[in-house]
N, C-alpha and C positions, 0 to 999 in steps of 0.2 A: 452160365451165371458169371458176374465178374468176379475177379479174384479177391479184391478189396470193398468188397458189398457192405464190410461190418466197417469201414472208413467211412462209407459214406451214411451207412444209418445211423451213427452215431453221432456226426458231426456237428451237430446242434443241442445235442444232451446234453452234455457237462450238469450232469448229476439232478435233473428236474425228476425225474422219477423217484430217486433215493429221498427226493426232499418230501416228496407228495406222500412216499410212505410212514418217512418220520412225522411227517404231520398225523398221519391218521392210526400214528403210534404202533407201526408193524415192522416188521422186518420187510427186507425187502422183497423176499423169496416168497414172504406172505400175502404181501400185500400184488404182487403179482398175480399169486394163483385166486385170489380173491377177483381182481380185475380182467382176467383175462379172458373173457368173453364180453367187456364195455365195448359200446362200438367210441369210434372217436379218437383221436390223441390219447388218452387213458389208457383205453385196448390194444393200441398197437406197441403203446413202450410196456404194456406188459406181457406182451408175445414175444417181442423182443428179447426183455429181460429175462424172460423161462429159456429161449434158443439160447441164448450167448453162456447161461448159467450151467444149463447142460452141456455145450459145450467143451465148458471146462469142467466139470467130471467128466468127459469121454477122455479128454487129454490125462488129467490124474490115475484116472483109474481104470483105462482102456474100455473098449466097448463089451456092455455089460447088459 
């Protein structure tokens, strides 16, 4: 896998998912676990968003 994988998934986000959750009035982490089996665009920044969330608790709080 490449090293820079989350450079390149992300590189067109600048915050469209945060907005899609503020729109439908959830947190982000909610609105996530909500969507994360849409197929689509929707589905996939929400798979994303759960990987990259986790993460950073593996980083904080070691693997657990």
């Amino acid at each position: 896998m490449a090293k820079d994988w989350i450079a390149g998934a992300t590189s067109n986000a600048h915050g469209q998912f945060k907005a899609k959750a503020k729109k439908a009035g959830m947190s982000t982490r909610a609105y996530a676990e909500k969507e994360k089996g849409a197929s689509g665009k929707t589905g996939k920044q929400a798979r994303l968003a759960l990987t990259l969330m986790g993460m950073h608790a593996k980083k904080l709080y070691g693997d657990k």
